[in-house]
VOTI-5212 format. One line per field, with one value per atom (N, C-alpha, C, O): residue in three letters; residue number from 1; atom name; z, y, x. Coordinates in nm, 4 decimals. Each point is the difference from the previous one (the first is absolute). Example, Ala and Ser with C-alpha at 12.3 -4.5 7.8 and 13.67 -1.06 7.14 Angstrom:
2
code	[ALA,ALA,ALA,ALA,SER,SER,SER,SER] .
pos	[1,1,1,1,2,2,2,2] .
site	[N,CA,C,O,N,CA,C,O] .
c3	[0.7800,0.0000,0.0000,0.0665,-0.1385,0.0060,0.0730,0.0169] .
c2	[-0.5690,0.1190,0.1200,-0.0019,0.1069,0.1190,0.1090,0.1108] .
c1	[1.3190,-0.0890,0.0900,0.1036,-0.1386,0.0820,-0.0770,0.0509] .
END
This chain:
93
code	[UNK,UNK,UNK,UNK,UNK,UNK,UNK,UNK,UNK,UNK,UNK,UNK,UNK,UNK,UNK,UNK,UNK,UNK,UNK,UNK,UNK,UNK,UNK,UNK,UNK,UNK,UNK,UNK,UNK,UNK,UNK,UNK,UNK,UNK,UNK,UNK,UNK,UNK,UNK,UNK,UNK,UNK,UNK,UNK,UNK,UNK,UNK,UNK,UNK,UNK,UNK,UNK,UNK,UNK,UNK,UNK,UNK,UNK,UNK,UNK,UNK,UNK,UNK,UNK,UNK,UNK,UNK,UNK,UNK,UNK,UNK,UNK,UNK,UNK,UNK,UNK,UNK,UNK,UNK,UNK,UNK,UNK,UNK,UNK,UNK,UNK,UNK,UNK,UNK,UNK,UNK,UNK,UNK,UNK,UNK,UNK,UNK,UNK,UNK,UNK,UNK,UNK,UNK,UNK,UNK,UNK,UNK,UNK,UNK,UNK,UNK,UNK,UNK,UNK,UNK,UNK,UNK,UNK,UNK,UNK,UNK,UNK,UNK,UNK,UNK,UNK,UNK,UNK,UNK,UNK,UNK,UNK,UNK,UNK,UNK,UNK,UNK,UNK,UNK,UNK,UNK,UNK,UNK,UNK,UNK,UNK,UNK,UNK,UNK,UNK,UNK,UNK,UNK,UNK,UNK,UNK,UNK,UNK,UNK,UNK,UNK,UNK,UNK,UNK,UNK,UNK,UNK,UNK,UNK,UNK,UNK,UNK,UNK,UNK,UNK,UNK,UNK,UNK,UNK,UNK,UNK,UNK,UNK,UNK,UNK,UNK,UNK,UNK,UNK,UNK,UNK,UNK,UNK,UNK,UNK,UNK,UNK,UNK,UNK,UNK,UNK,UNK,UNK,UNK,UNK,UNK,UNK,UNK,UNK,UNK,UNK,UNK,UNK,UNK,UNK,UNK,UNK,UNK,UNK,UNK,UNK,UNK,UNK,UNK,UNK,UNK,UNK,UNK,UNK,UNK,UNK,UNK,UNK,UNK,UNK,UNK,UNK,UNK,UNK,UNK,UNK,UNK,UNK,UNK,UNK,UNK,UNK,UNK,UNK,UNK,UNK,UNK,UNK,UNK,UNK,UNK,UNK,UNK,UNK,UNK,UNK,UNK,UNK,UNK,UNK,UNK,UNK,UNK,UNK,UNK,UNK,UNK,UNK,UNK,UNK,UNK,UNK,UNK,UNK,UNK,UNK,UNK,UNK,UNK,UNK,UNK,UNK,UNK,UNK,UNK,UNK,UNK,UNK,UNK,UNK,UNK,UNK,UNK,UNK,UNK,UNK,UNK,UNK,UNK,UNK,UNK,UNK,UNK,UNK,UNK,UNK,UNK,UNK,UNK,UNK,UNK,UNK,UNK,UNK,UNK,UNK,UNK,UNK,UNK,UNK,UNK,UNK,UNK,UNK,UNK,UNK,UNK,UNK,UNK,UNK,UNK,UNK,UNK,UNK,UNK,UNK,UNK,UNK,UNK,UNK,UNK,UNK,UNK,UNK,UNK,UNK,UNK,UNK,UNK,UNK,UNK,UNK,UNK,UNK,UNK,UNK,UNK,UNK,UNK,UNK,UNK,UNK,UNK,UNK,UNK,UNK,UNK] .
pos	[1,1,1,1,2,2,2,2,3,3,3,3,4,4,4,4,5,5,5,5,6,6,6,6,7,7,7,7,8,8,8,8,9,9,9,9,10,10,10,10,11,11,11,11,12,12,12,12,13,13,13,13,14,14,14,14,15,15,15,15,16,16,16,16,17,17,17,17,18,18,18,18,19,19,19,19,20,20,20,20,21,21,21,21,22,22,22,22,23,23,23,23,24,24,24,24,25,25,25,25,26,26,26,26,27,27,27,27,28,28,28,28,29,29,29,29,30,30,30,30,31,31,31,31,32,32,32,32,33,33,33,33,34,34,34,34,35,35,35,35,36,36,36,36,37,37,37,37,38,38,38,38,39,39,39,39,40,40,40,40,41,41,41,41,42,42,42,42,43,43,43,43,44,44,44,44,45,45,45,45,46,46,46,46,47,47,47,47,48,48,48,48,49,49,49,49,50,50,50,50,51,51,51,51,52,52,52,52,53,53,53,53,54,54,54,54,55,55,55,55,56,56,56,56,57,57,57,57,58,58,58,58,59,59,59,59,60,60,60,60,61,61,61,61,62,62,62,62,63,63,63,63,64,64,64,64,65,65,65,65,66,66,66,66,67,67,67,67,68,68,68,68,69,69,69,69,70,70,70,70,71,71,71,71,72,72,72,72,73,73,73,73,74,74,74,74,75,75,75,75,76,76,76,76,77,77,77,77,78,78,78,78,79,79,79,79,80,80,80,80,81,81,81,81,82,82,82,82,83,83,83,83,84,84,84,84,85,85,85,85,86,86,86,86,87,87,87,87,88,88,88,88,89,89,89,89,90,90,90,90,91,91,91,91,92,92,92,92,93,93,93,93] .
site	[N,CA,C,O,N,CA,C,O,N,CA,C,O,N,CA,C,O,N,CA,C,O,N,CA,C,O,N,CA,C,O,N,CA,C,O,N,CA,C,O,N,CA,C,O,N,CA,C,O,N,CA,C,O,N,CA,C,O,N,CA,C,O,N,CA,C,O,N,CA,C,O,N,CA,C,O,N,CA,C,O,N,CA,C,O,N,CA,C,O,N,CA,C,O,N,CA,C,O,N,CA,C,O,N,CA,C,O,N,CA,C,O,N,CA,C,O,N,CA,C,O,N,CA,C,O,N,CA,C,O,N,CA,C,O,N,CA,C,O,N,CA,C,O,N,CA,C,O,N,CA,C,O,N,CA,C,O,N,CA,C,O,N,CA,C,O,N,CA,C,O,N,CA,C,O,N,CA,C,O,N,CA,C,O,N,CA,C,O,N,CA,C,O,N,CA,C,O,N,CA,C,O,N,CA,C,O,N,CA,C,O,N,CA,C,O,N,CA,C,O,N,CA,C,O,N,CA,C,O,N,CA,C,O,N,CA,C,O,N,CA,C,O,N,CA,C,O,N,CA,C,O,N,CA,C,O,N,CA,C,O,N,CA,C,O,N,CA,C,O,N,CA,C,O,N,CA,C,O,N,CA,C,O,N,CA,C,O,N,CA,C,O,N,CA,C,O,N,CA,C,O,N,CA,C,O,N,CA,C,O,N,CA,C,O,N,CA,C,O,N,CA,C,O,N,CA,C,O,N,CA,C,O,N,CA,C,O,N,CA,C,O,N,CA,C,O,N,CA,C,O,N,CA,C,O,N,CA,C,O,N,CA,C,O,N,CA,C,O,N,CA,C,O,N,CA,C,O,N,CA,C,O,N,CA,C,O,N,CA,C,O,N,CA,C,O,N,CA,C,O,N,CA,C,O,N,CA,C,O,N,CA,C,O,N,CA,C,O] .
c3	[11.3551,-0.0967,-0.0711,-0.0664,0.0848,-0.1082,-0.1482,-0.0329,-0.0349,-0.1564,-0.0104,0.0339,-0.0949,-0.0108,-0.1529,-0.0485,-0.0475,-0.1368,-0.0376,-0.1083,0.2217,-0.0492,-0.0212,-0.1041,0.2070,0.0167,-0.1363,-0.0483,0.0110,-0.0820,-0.1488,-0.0804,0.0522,-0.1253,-0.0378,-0.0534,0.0855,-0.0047,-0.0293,-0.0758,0.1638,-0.0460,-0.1010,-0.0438,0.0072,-0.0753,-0.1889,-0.1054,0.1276,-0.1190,-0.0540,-0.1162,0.2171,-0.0102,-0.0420,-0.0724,0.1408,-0.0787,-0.1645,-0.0706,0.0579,-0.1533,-0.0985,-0.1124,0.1998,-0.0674,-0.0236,-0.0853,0.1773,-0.0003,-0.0949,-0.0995,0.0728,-0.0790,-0.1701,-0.1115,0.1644,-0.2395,0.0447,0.1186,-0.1180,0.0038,-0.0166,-0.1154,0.2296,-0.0627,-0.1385,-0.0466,-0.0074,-0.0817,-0.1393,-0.1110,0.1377,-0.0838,-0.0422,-0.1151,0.2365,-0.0374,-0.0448,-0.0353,0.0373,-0.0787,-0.1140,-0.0329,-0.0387,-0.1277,-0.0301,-0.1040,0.1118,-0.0450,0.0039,-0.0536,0.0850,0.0529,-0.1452,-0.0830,0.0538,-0.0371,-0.1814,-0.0992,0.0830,-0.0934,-0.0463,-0.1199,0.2106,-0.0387,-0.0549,-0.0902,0.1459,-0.1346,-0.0619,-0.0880,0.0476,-0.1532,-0.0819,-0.1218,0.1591,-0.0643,-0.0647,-0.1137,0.2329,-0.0387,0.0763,0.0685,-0.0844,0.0955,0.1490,0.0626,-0.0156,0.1352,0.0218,-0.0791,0.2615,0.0726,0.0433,0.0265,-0.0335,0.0286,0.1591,0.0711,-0.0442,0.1151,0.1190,0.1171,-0.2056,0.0682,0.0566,0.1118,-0.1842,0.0450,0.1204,0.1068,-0.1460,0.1377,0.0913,0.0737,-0.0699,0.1315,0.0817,0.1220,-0.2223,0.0596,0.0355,0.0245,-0.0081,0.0190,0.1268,0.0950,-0.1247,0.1588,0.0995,0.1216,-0.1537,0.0782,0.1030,0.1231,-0.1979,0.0714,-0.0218,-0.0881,0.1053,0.0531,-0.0150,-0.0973,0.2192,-0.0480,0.0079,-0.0734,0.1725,0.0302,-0.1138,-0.0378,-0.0080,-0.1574,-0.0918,-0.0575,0.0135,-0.0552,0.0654,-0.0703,0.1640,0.0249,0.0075,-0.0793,0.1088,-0.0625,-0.1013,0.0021,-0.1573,-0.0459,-0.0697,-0.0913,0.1095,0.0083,0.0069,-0.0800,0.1846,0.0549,-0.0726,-0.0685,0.0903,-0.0811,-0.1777,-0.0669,0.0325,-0.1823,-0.0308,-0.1123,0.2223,-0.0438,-0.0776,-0.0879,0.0653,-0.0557,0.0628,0.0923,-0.1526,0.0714,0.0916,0.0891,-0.0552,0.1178,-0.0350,0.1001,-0.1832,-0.0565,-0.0236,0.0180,-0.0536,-0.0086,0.1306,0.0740,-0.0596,0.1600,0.0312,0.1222,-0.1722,0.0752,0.0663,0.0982,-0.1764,0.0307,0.1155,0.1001,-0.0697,0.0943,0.1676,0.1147,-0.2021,0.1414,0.0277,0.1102,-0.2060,0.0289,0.0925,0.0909,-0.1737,0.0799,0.1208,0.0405,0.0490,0.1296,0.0544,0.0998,-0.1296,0.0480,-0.0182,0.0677,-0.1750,0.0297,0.1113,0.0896,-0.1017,0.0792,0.1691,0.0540,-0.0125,0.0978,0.0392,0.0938,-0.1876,0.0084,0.0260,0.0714,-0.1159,-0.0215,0.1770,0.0640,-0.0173,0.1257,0.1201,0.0938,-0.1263,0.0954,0.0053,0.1030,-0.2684,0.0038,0.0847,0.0528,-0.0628,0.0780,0.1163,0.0641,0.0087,0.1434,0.0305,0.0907,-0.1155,0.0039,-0.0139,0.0834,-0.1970,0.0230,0.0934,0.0797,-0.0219,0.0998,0.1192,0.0858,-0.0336,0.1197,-0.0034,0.0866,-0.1919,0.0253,-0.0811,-0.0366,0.0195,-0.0079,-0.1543,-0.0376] .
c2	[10.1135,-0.0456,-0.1230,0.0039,-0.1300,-0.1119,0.0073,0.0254,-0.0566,0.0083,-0.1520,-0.0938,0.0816,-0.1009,0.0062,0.1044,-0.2309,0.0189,0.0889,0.0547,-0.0474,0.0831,0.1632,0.0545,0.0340,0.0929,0.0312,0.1128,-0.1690,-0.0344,0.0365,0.0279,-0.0244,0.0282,0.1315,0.0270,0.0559,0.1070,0.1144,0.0969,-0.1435,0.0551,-0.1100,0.0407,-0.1824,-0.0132,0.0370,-0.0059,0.0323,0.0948,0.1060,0.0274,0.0296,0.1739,0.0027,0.0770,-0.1847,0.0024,-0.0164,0.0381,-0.1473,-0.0257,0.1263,0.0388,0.0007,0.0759,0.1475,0.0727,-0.0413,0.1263,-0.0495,0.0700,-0.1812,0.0212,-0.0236,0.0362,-0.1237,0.0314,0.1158,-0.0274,0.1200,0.1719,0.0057,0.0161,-0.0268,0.0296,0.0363,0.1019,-0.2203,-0.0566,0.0348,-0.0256,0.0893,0.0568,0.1323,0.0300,0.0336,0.1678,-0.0149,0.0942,-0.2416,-0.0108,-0.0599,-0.0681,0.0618,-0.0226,0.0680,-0.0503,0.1886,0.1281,0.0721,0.1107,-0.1318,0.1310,-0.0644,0.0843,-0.2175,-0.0425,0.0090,0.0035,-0.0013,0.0237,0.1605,0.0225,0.0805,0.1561,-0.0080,0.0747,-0.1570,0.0120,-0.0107,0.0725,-0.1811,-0.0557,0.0803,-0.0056,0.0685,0.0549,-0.0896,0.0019,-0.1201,-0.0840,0.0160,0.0994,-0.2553,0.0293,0.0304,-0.0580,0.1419,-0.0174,-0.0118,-0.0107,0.0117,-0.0436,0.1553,0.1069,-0.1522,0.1546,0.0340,-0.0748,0.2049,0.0847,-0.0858,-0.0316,0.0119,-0.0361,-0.1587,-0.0343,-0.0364,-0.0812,-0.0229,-0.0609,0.1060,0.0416,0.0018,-0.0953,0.2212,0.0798,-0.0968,-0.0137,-0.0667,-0.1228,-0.1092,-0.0853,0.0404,-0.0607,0.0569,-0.0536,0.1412,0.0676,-0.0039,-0.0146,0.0218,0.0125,-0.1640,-0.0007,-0.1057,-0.0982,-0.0118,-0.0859,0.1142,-0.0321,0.1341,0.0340,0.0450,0.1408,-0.0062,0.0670,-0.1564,-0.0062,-0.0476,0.0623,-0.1322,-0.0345,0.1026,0.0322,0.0573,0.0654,0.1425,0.0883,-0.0456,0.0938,-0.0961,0.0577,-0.1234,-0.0708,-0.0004,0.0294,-0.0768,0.0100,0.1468,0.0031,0.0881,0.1371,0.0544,0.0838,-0.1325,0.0642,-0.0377,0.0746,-0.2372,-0.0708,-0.0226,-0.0380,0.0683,0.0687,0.1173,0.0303,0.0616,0.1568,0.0085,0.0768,-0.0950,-0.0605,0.0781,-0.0295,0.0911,0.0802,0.0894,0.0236,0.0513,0.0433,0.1606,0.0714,-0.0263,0.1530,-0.0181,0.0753,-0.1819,0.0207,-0.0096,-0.0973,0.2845,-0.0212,-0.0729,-0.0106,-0.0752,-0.0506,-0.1509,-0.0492,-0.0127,-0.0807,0.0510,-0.0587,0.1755,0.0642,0.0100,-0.0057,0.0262,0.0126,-0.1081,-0.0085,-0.0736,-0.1146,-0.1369,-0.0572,0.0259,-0.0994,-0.0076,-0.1160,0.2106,0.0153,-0.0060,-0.0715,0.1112,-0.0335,-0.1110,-0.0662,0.0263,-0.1654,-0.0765,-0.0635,0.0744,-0.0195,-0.0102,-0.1006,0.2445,0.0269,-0.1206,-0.0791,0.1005,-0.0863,-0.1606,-0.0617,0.0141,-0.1298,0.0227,-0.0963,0.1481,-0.0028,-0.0077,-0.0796,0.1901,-0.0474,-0.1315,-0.0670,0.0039,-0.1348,-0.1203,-0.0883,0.1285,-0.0807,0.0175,-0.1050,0.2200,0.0251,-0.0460,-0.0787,0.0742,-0.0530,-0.1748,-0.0668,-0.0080,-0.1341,0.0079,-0.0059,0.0202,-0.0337,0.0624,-0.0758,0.1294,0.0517,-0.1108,-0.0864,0.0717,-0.0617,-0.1517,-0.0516,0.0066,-0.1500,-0.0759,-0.1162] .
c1	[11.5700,-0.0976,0.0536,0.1035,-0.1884,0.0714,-0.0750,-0.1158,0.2263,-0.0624,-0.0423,0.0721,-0.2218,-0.0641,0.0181,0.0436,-0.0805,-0.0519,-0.0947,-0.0210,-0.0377,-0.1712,0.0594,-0.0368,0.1358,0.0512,0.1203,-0.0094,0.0754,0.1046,-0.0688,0.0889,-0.1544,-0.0719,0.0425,0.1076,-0.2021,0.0451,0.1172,-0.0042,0.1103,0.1143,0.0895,0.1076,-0.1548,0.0363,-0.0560,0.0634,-0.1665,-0.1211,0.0550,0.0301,-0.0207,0.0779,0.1480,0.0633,-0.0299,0.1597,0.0541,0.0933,-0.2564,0.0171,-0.0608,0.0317,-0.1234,-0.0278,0.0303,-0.0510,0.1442,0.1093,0.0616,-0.0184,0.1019,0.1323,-0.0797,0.0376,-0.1780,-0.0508,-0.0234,0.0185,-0.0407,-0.0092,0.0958,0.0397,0.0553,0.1719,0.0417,0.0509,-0.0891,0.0288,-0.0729,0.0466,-0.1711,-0.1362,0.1148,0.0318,0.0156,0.0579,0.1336,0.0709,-0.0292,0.1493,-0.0271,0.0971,-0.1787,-0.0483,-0.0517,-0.0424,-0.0186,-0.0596,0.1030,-0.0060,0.0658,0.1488,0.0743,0.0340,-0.0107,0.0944,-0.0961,0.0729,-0.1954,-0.0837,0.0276,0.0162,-0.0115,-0.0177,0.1743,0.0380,0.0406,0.1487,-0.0234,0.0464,-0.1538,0.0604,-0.1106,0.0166,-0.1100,-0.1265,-0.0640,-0.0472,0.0489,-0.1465,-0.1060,-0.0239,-0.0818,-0.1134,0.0281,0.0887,-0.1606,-0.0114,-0.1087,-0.0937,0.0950,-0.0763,-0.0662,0.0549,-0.2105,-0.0793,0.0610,0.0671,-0.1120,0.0289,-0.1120,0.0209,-0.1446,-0.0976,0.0256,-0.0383,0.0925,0.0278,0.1339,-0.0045,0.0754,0.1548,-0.0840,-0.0254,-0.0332,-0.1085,-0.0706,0.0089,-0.0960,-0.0429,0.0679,-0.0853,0.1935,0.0930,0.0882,0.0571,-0.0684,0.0682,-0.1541,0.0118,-0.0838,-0.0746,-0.0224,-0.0010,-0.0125,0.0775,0.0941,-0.0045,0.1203,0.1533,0.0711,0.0673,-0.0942,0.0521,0.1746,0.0727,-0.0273,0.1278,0.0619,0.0992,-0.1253,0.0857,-0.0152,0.1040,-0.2535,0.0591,0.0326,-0.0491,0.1053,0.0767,0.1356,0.0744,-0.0322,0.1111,0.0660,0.1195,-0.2101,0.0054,0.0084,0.0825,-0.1335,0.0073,0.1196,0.0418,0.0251,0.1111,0.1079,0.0699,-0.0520,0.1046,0.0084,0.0961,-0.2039,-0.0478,0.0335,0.0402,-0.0546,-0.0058,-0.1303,0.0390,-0.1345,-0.1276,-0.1676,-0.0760,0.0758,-0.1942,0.0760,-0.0816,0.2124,0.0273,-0.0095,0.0057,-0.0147,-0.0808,-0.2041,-0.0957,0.1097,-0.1367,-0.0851,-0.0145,-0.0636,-0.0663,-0.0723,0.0105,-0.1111,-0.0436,0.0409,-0.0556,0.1670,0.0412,0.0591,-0.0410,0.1492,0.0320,-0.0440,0.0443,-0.1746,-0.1178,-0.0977,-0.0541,0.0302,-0.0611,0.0402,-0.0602,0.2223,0.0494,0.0314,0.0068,0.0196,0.0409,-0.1640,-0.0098,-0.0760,-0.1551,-0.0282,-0.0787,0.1480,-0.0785,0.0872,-0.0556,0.2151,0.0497,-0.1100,-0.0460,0.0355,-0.0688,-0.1020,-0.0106,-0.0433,-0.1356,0.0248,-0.0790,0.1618,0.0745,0.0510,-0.0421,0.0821,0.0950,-0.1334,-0.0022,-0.1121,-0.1094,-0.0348,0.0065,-0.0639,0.0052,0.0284,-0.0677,0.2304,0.1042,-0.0065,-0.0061,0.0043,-0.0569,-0.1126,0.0269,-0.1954,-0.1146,0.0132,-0.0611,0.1470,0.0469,0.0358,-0.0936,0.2078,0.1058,-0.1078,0.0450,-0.1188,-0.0778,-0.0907,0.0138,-0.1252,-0.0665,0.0084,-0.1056,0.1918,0.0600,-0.1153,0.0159] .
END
């Protein structure tokens, strides 16, 4: 497969936008120390939902949402869903 500009988008999108998620759950993580504002649940959620890989990343490397179930059970589904994605791109170009 050659990577054209037109193709290249994409995983460069997702990259940016995994690591501000990253970066969303290392500032909520780093907010619940100090017992300031955070960032709603609803919002993370939606945020993983486009870029699930950052925040289970972030998840992991925070210690951060990793008791709370539905984060538990959500992120690896979006994950999922994100990976068909990537399969359906890459099949059908």
């Amino acid at each position: 497969m050659i990577v054209t500009g037109q193709t290249l988008w994409f995983p460069v999108l997702s990259c940016i936008a995994n690591f501000c998620v990253l970066l969303l759950y290392g500032y909520d993580k780093y907010q619940a120390v100090l017992s300031g504002r955070r960032i709603s649940e609803r919002t993370l959620l939606l945020s993983a939902v486009i870029a699930p890989f950052g925040a289970l990343f972030g998840m992991v490397l925070f210690r951060h949402k990793t008791s709370t179930q539905k984060f538990v059970l959500l992120v690896p589904v979006f994950i999922a869903l994100h990976g068909m994605i990537i399969v359906l791109i890459l099949i059908h170009g």
